[in-house]
Phi, psi and omega in degrees: 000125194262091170215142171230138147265140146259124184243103185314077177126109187250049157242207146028276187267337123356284179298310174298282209307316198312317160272351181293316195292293177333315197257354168289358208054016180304147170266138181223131171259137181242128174264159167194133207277006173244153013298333186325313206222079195288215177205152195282040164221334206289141183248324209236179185257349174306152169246175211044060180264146189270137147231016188238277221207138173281020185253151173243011177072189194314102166298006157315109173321313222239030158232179186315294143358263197311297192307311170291345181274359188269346176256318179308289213305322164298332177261026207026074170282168192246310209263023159269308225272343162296309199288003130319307195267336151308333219282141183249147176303130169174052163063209183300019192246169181245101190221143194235136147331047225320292227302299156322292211291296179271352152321324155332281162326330204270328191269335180296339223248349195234358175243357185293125161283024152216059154216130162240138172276105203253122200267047133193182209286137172279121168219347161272097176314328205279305171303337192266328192294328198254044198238329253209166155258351202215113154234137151242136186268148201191015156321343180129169152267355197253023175346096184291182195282329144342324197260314168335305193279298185299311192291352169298335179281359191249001181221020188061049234301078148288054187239158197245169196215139150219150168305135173239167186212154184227134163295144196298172156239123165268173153275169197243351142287000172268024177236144216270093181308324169321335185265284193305109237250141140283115192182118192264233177246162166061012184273329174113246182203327204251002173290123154321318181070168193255351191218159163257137177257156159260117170277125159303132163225145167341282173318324188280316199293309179300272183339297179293343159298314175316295165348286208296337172311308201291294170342131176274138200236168201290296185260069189334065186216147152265144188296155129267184213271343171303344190304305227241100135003094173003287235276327204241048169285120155333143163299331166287295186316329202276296197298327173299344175278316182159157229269020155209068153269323174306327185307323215258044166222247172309326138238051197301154193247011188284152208048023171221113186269098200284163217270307185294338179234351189073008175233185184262131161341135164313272198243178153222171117273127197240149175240154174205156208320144128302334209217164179292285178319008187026051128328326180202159207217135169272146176276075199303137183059028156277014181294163215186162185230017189277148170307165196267341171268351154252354162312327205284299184284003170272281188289005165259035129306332171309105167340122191071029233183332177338321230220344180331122150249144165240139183293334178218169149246172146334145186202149166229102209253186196245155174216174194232137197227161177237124167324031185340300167339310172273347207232353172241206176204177204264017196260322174113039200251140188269099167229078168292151196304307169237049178273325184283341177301353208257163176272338177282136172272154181235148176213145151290102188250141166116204156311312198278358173263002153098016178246143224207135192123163143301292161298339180271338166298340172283335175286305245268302160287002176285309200278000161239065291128253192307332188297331177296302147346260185345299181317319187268346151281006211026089185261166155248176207308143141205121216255139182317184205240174178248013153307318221272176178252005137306311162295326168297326163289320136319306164311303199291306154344318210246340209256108163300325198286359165304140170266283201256074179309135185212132180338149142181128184324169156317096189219162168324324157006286191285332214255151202297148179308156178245166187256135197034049160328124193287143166294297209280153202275333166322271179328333185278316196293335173285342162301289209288344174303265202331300182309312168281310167327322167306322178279331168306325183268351176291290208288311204287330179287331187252009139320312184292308173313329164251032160066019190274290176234143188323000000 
């Protein structure tokens, strides 16, 4: 195909289309501004680097998770079938090596003939838009400001901006195995598990609230809750609704039985492996806004932790969204008065396009990926059904009548109501799996028919 994209930006969705284009024989240059220009979360220069967690979340057929990884994987996504070949123990979740994973990515995408890679920051939209036949930006939350800037100018600058917070890493010889247990939930005493716990007793547990209260923070604000990402709510902020709001969250403790008492814990924390070789063990749903000598000093407060070095500390950024409701279509296409004014079509993929995951930024660039396809065989459009749950998250993205827009993941939530819904919630949630696997295979069949994917 005598076609060139420019795609802005090598992560998560940057990196799917990129290669998605590629192997359709589209030529794609890609830029990614680091090393050149780094970012406060980012460590390594690879692209399609995890930098808030290495989990990609649930693989249960019969949950949200699941039903998306169930549209990558029908749909040959390249970085589910990397992040497969990466994969770390971690129960019902999909969690990856980071390292394994974007080194894969990094090595496909620089050795591919028809992607070239360009190592610095893109900030004029207009000049890379009219150098292309298609550019898409797929930069990010970490949008730099620069870029940030042209594109508020192509959207009125309507683009929204909230805090994300990321969890600490330790290392796993500095942890007191003696406290901590292997045990994933609901596994029993005599299952190993997937994960390590910190076990709680009341008095440890009060104490460590007190800490975590106490504690001196980076960005001296109490949030409001528009601030802050559900998903990616700081520990402190979550400990400020009231001092068991963590029991009964991150850390609650059901389904688990620390070994040493036959009981269940006040709380836990539970951590899990970064790496195939468990080197480093993440602090899960601990992302935080705390300074790194009180990190230091909070979280070895933790039972087994004492003793703790960390490999990351927690860290908390700004992160950057576009109103999508207003500013895309379902194709991922920007059509603002003066984005259609340009000759170039622009499209928006990932995060900075106002949708929150991992998996859904690789969908998110698979789908403007075929649109792009499509274009150059000339197919007409064909936008996922809204069974499946990329579309239903895409409808909801795409809907002017949204008002006050706020990220959001893949969740049930979202997905058209079902006919004679099962009371139960199992039962229900396997509805909308089966129901959607019927629009998958549908939207994936008239894909194929119009030459989009093999």
């Amino acid at each position: 195909m005598e076609k060139q994209v420019c795609i802005l930006g090598g992560g998560l969705a940057g990196s799917e289309c990129a290669l998605t284009l590629a192997e359709a024989g589209i030529s794609v240059r890609l830029f990614e501004m680091r090393p050149t220009t780094p970012t406060p979360v980012h460590r390594t220069d690879f692209l399609a680097e995890l930098v808030c967690s290495n989990s990609l979340k649930s693989t249960r057929p019969d949950s949200a998770a699941g039903m998306l990884k169930r549209e990558l994987e029908v749909l040959g996504s390249n970085l589910y079938a990397e992040a497969l070949r990466a994969q770390v123990e971690a129960g019902g979740a999909l969690a990856v090596d980071r390292e394994l994973f974007s080194q894969a990515i990094t090595r496909r995408i620089e050795e591919h003939p028809c992607i070239e890679v360009v190592r610095e920051e893109a900030r004029d939209i207009h000049a890379l838009a009219e150098s292309a036949d298609a550019l898409v930006i797929a930069t990010g939350p970490l949008t730099s400001d620069a870029l940030a800037h042209d594109l508020g100018a192509l959207i009125d600058g309507e683009y929204l901006a909230f805090f994300d917070a990321a969890a600490p890493i330790v290392l796993a010889e500095s942890l007191d195995r003696s406290i901590l247990f292997e045990q994933s939930r609901y596994e029993g005493m005599e299952g190993s598990g997937d994960y390590l716990n910190a076990p709680f007793t009341k008095e440890e547990y009060e104490r460590f609230i007190d800490l975590l209260l106490d504690a001196e923070r980076v960005i001296e604000k109490d949030f409001e809750t528009r601030d802050l990402f559900q998903a990616c709510q700081p520990a402190e902020e979550i400990a400020r609704r009231g001092r068991d709001a963590l029991r009964f969250g991150a850390m609650k403790p059901v389904g688990l039985i620390d070994p040493r008492t036959g009981k269940r814990p006040w709380a836990v924390v539970q951590l899990r492996r970064e790496d195939r070789s468990g080197q480093s063990y993440n602090l899960v749903g601990f992302q935080t806004n705390l300074r790194f000598k009180e990190q230091e000093r909070v979280f070895r407060a933790i039972p087994g932790l004492e003793h703790a070095e960390f490999a990351r500390f927690g860290v908390m950024h700004r992160n950057t969204f576009i109103n999508a409701p207003h500013c895309l279509d379902a194709s991922g296409r920007l059509i603002t008065p003066q984005a259609q004014a340009l000759s170039t079509p622009i499209y928006i993929a990932g995060q900075l396009s106002g949708t929150e995951g991992y998996c859904e930024a690789i969908r998110s660039g698979l789908n403007c990926a075929f649109s792009l396809i499509g274009e150059a065989v000339g197919a007409p459009s064909v936008i996922p059904p809204r069974e499946t749950v990329f579309g239903a998250l895409l409808a909801y993205a795409t809907d002017p009548a949204v008002i006050d827009y706020q990220p959001m993941h893949v969740n049930f939530g979202i997905l058209p109501p079902l006919d004679d819904a099962p009371r139960k919630k199992r039962e229900r949630y396997a509805a909308y799996a089966e129901r959607g696997e019927a629009a998958l295979e549908g939207y994936a069949c008239a894909l194929r028919a119009h030459g989009v994917i093999a």
